[in-house]
C-alpha positions as CSV (number, residue, x, y, z in Angstrom):
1,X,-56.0,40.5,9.0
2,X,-54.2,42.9,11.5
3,X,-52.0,45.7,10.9
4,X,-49.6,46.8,13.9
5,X,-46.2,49.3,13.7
6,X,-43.2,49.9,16.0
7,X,-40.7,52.7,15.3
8,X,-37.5,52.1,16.7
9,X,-37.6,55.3,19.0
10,X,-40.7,56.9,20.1
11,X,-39.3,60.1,19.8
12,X,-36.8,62.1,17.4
13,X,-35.5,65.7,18.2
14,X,-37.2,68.4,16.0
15,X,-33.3,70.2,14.7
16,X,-32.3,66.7,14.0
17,X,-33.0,64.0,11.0
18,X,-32.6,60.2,10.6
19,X,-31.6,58.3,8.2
20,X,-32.6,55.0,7.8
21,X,-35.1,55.0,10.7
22,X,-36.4,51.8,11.7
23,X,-40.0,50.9,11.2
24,X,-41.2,47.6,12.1
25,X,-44.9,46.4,10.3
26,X,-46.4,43.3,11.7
27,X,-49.3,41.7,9.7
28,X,-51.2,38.4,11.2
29,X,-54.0,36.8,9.4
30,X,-56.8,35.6,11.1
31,X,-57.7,32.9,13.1
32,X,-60.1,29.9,12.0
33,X,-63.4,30.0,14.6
34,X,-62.5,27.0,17.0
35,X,-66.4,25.7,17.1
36,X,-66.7,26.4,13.2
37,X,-63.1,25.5,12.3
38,X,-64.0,22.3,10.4
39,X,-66.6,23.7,8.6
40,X,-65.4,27.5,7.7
41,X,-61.6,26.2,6.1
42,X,-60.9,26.3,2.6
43,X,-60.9,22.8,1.0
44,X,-57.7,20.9,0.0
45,X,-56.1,19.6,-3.3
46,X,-53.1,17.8,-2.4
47,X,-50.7,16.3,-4.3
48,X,-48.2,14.0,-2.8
49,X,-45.1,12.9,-4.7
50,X,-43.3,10.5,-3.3
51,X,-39.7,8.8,-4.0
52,X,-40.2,4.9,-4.1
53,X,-36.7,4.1,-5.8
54,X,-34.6,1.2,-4.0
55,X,-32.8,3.2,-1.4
56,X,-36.6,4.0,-0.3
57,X,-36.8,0.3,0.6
58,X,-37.3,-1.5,4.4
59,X,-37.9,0.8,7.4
60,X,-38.0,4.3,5.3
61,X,-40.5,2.8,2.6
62,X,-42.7,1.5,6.4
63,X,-42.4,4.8,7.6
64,X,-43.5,6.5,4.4
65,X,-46.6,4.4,4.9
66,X,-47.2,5.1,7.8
67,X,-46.7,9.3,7.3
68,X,-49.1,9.3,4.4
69,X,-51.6,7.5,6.2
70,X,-51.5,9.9,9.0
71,X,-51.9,12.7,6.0
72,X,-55.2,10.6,4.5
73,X,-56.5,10.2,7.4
74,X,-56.4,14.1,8.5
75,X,-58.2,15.1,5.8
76,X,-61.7,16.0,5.2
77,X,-64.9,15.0,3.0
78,X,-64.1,17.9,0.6
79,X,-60.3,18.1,0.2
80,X,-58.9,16.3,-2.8
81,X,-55.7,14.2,-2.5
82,X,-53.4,12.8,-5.3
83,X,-50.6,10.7,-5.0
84,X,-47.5,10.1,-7.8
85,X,-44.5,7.9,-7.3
86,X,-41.4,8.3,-8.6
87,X,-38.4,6.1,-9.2
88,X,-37.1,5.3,-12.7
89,X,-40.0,7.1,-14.0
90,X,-43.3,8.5,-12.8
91,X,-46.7,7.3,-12.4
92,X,-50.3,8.6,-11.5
93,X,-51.2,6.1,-8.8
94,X,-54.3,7.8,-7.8
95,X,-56.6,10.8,-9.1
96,X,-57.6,13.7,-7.4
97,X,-60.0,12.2,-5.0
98,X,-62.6,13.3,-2.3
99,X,-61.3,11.6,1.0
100,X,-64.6,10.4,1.5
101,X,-64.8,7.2,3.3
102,X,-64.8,5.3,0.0
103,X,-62.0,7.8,-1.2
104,X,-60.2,7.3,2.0
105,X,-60.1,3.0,2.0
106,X,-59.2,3.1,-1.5
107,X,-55.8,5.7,-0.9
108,X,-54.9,3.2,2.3
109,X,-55.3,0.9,-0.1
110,X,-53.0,2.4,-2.4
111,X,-50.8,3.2,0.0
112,X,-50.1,0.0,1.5
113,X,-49.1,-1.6,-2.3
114,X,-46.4,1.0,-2.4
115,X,-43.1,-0.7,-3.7
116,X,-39.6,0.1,-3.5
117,X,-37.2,0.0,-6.2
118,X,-34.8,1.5,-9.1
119,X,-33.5,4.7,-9.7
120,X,-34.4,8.6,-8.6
121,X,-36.0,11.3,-10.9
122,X,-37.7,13.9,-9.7
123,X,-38.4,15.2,-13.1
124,X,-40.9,13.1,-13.7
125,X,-42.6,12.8,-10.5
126,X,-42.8,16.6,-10.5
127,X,-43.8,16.8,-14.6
128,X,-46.6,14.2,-13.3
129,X,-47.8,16.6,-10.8
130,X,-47.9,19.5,-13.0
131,X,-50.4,17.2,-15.1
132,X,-52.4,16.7,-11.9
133,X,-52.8,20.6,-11.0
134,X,-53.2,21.6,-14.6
135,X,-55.7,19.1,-15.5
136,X,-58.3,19.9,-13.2
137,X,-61.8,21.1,-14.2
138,X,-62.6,22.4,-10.7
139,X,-60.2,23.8,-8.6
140,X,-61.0,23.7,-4.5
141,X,-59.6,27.4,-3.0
142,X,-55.8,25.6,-1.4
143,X,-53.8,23.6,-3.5
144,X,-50.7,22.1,-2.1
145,X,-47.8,19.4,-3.2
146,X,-45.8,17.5,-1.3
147,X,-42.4,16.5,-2.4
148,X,-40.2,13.6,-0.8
149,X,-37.1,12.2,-1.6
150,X,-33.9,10.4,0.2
151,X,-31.5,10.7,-3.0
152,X,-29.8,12.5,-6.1
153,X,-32.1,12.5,-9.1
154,X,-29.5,10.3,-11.0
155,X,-31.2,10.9,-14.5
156,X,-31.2,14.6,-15.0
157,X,-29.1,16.0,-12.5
158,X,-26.2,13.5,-12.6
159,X,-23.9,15.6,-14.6
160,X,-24.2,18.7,-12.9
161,X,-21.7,20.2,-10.0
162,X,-23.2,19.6,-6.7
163,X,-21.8,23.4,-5.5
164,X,-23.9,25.8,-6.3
165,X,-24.3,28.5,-4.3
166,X,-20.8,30.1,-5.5
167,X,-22.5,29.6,-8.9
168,X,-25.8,31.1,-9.5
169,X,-26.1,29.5,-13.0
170,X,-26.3,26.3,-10.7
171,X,-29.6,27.6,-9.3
172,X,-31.1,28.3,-12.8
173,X,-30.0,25.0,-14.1
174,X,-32.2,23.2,-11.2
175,X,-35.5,25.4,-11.5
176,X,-35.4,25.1,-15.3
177,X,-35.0,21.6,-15.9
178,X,-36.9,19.8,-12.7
179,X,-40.1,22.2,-12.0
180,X,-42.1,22.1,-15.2
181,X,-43.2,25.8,-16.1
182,X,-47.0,26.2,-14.8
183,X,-45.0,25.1,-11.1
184,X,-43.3,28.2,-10.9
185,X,-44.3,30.8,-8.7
186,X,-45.5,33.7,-10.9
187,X,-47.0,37.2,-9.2
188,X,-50.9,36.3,-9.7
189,X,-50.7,33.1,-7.0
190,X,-51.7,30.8,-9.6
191,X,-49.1,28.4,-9.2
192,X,-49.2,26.1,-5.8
193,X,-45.8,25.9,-3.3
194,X,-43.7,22.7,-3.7
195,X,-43.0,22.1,0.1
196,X,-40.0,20.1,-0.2
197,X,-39.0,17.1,2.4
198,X,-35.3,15.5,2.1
199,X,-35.4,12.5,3.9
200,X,-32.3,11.5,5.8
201,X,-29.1,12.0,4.7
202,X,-28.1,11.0,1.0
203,X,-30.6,13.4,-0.4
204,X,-29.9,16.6,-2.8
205,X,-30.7,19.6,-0.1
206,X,-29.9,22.3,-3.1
207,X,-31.9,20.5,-5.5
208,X,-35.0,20.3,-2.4
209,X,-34.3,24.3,-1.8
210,X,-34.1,25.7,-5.1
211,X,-37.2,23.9,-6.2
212,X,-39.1,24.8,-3.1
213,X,-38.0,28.5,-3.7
214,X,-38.6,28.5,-7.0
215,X,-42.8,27.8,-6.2
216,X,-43.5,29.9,-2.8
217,X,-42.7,26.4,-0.9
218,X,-40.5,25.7,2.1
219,X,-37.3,22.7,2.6
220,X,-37.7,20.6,5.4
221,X,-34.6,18.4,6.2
222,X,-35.8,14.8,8.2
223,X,-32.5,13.6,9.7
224,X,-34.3,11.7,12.2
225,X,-35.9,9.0,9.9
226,X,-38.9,8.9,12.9
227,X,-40.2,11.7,12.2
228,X,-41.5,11.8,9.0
229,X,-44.8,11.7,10.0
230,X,-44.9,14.6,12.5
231,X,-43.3,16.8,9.6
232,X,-45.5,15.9,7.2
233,X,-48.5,16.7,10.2
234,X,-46.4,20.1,10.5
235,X,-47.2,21.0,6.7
236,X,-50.7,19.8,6.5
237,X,-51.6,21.6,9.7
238,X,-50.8,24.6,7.7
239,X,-52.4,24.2,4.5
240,X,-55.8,22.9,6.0
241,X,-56.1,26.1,7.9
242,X,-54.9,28.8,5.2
243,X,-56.9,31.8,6.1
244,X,-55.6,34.7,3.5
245,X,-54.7,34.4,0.1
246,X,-53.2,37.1,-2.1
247,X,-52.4,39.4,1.1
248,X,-50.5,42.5,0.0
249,X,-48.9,45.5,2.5
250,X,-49.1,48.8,1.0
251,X,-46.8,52.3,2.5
252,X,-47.9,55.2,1.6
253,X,-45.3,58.1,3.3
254,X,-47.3,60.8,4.8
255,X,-45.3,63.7,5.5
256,X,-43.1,65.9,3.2
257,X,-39.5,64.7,3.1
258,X,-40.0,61.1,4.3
259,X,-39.0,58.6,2.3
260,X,-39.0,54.9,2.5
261,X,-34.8,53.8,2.0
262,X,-35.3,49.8,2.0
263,X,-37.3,47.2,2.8
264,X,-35.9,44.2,4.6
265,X,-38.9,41.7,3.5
266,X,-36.8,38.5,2.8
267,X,-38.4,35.9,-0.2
268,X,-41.3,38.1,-0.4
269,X,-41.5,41.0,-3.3
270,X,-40.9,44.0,-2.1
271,X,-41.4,47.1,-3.9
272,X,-40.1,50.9,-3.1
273,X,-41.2,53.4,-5.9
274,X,-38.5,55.5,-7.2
275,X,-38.9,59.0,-5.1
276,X,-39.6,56.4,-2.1
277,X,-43.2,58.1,-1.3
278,X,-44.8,54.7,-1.4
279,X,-43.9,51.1,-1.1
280,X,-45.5,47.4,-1.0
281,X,-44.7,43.9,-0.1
282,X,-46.6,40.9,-1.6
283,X,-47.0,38.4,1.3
284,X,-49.4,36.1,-0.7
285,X,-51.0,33.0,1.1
286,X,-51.2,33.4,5.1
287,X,-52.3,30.0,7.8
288,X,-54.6,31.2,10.5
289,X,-52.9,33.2,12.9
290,X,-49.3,33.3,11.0
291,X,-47.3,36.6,11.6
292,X,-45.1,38.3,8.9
293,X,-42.7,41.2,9.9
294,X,-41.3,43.8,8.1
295,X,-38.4,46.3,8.5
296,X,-38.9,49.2,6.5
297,X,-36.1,51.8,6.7
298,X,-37.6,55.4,6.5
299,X,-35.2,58.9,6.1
300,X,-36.8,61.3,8.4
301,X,-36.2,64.7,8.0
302,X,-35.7,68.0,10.3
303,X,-39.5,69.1,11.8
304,X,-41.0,72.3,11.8
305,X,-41.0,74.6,15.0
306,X,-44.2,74.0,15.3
307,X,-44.6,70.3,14.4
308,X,-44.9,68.2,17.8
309,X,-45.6,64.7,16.0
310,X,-44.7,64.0,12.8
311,X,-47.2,61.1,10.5
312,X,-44.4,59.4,8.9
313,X,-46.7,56.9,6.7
314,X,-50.0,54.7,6.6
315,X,-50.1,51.4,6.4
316,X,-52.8,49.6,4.8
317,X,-53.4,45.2,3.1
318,X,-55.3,44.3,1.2
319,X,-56.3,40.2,0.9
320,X,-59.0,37.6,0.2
321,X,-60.4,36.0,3.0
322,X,-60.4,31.9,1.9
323,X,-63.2,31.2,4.0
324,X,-65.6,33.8,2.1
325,X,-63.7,34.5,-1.3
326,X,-64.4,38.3,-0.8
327,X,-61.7,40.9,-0.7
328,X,-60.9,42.7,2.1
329,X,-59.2,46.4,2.8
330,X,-57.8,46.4,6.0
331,X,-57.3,50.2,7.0
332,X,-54.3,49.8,9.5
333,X,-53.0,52.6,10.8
334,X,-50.9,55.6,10.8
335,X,-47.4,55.7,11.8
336,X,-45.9,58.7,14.2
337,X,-43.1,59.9,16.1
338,X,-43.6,62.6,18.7
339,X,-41.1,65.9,17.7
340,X,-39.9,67.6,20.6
341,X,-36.9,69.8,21.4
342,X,-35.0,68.2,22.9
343,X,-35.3,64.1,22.3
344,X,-34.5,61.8,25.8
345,X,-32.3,58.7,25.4
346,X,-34.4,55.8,24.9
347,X,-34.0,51.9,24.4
348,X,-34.7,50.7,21.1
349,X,-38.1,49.3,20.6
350,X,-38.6,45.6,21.7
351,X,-40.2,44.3,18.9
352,X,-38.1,46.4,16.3
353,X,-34.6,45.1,18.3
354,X,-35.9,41.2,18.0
355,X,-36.7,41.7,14.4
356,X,-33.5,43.3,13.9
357,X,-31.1,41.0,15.2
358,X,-33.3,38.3,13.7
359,X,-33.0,39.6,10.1
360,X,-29.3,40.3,10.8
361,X,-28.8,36.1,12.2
362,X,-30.4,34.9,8.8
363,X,-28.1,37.2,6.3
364,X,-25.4,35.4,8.7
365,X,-26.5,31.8,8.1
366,X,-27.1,32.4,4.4
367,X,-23.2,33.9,4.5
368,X,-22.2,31.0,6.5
369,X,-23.5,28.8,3.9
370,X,-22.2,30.5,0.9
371,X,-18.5,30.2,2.4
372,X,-18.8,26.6,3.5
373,X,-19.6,25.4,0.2
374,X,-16.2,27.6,-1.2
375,X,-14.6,25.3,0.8
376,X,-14.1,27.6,3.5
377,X,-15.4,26.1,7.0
378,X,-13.3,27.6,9.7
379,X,-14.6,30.8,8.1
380,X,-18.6,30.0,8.0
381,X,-18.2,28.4,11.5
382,X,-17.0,31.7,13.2
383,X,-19.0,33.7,11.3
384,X,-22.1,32.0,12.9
385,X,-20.3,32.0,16.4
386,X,-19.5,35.8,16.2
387,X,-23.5,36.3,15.7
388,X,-24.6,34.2,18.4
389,X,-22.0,35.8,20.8
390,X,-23.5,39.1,19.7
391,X,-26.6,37.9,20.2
392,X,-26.2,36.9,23.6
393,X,-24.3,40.1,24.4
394,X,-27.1,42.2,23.0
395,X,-29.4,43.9,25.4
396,X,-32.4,41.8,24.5
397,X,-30.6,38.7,24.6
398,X,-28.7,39.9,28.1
399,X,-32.0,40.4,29.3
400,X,-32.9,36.6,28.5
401,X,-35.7,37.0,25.8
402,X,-36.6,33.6,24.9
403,X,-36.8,34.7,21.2
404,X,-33.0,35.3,21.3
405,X,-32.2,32.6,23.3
406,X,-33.9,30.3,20.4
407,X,-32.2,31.7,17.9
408,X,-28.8,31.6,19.5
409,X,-29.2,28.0,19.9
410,X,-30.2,27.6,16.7
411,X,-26.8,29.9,15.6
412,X,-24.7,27.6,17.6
413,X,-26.2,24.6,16.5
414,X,-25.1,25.2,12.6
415,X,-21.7,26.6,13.6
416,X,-21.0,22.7,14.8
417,X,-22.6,21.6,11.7
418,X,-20.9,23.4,9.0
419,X,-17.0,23.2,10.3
420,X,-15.7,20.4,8.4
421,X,-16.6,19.2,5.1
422,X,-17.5,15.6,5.7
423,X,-20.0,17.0,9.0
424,X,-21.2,19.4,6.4
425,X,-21.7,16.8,3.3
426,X,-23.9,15.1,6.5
427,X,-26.1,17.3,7.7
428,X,-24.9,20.8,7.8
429,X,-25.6,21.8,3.9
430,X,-29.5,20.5,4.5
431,X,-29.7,22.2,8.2
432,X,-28.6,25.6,6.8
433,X,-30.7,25.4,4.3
434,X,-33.2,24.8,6.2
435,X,-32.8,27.4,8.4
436,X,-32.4,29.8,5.3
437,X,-35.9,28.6,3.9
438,X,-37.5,29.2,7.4
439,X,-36.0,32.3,8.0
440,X,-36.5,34.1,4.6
441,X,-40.6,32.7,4.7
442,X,-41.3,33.2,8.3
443,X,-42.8,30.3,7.9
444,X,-41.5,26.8,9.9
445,X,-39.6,24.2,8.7
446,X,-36.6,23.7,10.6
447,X,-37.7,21.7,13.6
448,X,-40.8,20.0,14.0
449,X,-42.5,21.6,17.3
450,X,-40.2,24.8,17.3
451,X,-42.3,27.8,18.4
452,X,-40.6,30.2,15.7
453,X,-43.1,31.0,13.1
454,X,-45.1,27.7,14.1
455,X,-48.7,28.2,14.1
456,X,-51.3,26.9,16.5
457,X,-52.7,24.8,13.6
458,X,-49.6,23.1,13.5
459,X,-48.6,22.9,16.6
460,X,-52.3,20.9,17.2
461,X,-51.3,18.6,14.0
462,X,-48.2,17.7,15.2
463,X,-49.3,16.7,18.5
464,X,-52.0,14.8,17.4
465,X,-49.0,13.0,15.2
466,X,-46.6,12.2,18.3
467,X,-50.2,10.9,20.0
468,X,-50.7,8.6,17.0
469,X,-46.8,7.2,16.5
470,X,-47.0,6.6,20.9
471,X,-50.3,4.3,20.3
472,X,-49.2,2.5,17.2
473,X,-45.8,1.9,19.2
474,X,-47.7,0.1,22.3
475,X,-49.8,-1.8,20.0
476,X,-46.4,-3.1,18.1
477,X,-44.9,-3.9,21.2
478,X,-48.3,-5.7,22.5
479,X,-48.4,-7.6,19.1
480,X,-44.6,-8.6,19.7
481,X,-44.9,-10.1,23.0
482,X,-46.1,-13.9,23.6
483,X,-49.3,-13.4,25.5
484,X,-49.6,-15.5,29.1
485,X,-51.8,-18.4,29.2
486,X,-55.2,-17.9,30.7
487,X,-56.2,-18.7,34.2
488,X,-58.9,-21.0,33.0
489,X,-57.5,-22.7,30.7
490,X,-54.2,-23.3,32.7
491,X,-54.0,-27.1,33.4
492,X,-53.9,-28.1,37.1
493,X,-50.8,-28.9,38.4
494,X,-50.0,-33.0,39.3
495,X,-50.3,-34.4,42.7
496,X,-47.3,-34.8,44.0
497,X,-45.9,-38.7,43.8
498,X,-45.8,-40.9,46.3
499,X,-43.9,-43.3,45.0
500,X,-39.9,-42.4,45.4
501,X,-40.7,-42.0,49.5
502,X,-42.3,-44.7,49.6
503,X,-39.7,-47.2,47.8
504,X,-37.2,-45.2,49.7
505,X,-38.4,-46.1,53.2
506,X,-39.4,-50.0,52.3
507,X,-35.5,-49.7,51.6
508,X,-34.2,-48.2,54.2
509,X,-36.4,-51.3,56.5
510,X,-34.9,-53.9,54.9
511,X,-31.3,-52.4,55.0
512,X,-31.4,-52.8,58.9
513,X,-33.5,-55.9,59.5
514,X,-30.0,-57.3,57.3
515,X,-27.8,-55.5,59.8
516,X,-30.1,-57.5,63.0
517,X,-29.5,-60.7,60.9
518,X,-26.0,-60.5,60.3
């Protein structure tokens, strides 16, 4: 991994002090070798557990198919794949398997006998799971499960209110009684992330967030029915090129008088020590090349007359490299501000503004979305208009930075989204919790393709799913279409008859030999 910093201003004026000084840390794992990528990854287990109750019937259950096929067929000789169904109850429909080619056939197999019908409860499709993980004698280095659903779990959920952000006991109520205990994300990284997919638009997004929150997972909301493939190729193009594991930032504040304030490090622990002389943030599991930022805000105080730069603090990770299993220190580097006399007026830093406004869009959307569900729309829809318009207005997003543009699109977007309360009931509850999912990870899940936080391992996966649903379309239409009858085999066509002309003009003779007669 990589360790980089940005303060906010190069420079601060030796007679003057700063609170709450901006210092931007950027950590990115590394990337998988291209030539050895296959053969240096960590190995897979997957679990995939899938809703097969009767509104999964017709084109959603053929679609289903279809996206776990694409999954089985991605994955390699040494990753492990296991996949539960869920409806009324649960059941086990295959074991942790190698996707060897015999592996592989049988899962297709599987696959293709999957039936829809009943009701929903994700209970036991997830308590099935947690017999999967925790039954295992050998563990391979990733472990993953896959959660899909298009409905309310009707059998242990039915009873509860639906509006729960308002109410945090809602949120408690979810996590304890759906994800079974060894599921839960615990500080050691023992536990694997429930990535959570509601599929169109009668599914429970809270229920989908909380329990992907609750295990280190991220929500994915597919209200295009299409593309369930390419978000499920999104998600495994991820965790079949996880990199770092365990990944921790440490701060250690250098000079006297500095002082870490607060960290802004959304769903990640973050930890400031009570005189503020050190700090850390547990990042945990990283895909090759995936970036994490962090604001840390740092009181600065007065300099010495003869103090020209100022070491505010050292940076410094620590993770295991998958690949290898063997920890690794990464040194980093030490963070400085120059001290002069007099201090010029300077622009913020680039990379500290972007963050910034960033962080600041996503405590917006997570605001918007607590006031929508108080019933309070015309109130969550401006307050995601007023940050895009600042957003625009800003001076990076004035200058046309392509980062703000996204996420201003993105802003206004949700605004239309969560305005009324049926539009919201729709879509806009599952897109803004999305978007809170994505932004508080750093990690996509919004929009399949979107370059925020998408990595180049998913990026590659997801293409190579759009070039798999474009074939499979042609050969559909081919197979629909009568095909022509072959040249060769085309019977000649008749002579043309002689007959009618003939009898016509033996006729037309005798008609006026008559005529000389008469």
């Amino acid at each position: 991994m990589s360790i980089t910093t940005h303060c906010e201003y190069p420079a601060i004026a030796k007679d003057a002090s700063r609170d709450g000084f901006a210092v931007l840390v950027h950590a990115k794992a590394p990337a998988l070798a291209p030539a050895a990528a296959k053969a240096a990854r960590a190995p897979l287990d997957l679990v995939m557990v899938l809703d097969v109750s009767g509104s999964m019937g017709g084109r959603k259950l053929a679609l289903l198919k279809q996206a776990v096929g694409f999954v089985v067929d991605k994955l390699g000789p040494h990753d492990r794949l296991s996949l539960v169904s869920f409806s009324c109850d649960a059941r086990r429909l295959t074991r942790l398997t190698r996707m060897s080619d015999a592996g592989r056939a049988s899962t297709e197999r599987t696959v293709e006998s999957l039936a829809a019908g009943g009701g929903t409860n994700i209970k036991e499709g997830l308590r099935e799971a947690a017999k999967v993980i925790d039954g295992r004698r050998y563990r391979n280095a990733v472990t993953g499960v896959i959660l899909l659903s298009d409905d309310q779990d009707n059998y242990t959920l039915s009873s509860r209110s639906f509006y729960w952000v308002a109410v945090s006991p809602r949120i408690v109520d979810i996590e304890q009684e759906l994800v079974p205990p060894s599921l839960i994300r615990t500080g050691d990284g023992s536990s694997p992330p429930i990535h959570t997919f509601g599929f169109g638009t009668d599914h429970d997004s809270a229920a989908m967030h909380t329990i992907a929150e609750a295990t280190g997972g991220t929500f994915a909301f597919i209200g295009n029915e299409a593309v369930i493939q390419d978000s499920f190729a999104q998600c495994i193009g991820g965790l079949l090129s996880v990199a770092a594991q365990e990944a921790r930032v440490a701060v250690e504040c250098v000079s006297p008088g500095v002082r870490v304030r607060s960290i802004k490090s959304g769903r990640y622990k973050s930890r400031v020590d009570a005189n503020g002389r050190t700090a850390a943030v547990e990042v945990g599991e990283l895909y090759a090349d995936e970036e994490r930022r962090f604001l840390l805000f740092v009181d600065v105080p007065k300099a010495g007359a003869t103090d020209d730069v100022a070491s505010l603090m050292k940076v410094s990770c620590t993770y295991r490299d998958v690949a290898t299993g063997q920890s690794v220190d990464v040194a980093g580097e030490e963070v400085a501000v120059k001290r002069p006399v007099e201090a010029p007026e300077a622009e913020p830093d680039v990379e500290v503004e972007r963050e910034r406004l960033r962080v600041q869009a996503a405590e917006d959307i997570a605001a918007a979305q607590a006031a929508a569900e108080r019933g309070e729309h015309a109130e969550a829809s401006e307050m995601l208009s007023r940050r895009r318009m600042a957003l625009r207005q800003s001076p990076l997003g004035a200058s046309g930075d392509a980062g703000c543009a996204e996420l201003a699109a993105e802003l206004g977007e949700l605004s239309e989204r969560v305005g009324d309360r049926r539009e919201y009931d729709l879509s806009g509850r599952a897109s803004l919790l999305c978007g809170m999912s994505a932004h508080s990870q750093q990690r996509t899940s919004v929009k399949v393709g979107r370059a925020r936080y998408a990595t180049p391992a998913m990026r590659k996966m997801v293409d190579l799913s759009v070039k798999t649903r474009e074939q499979q379309r042609q050969q559909q239409q081919a197979q629909a279409q009568p095909s022509p009858p072959s040249r060769t085999t085309m019977p000649p066509p008749p002579p043309p008859s002689t007959a009618k002309p003939a009898l016509a003009k033996n006729l037309v003779r005798r008609y006026h030999r008559f005529l000389r007669l008469k």
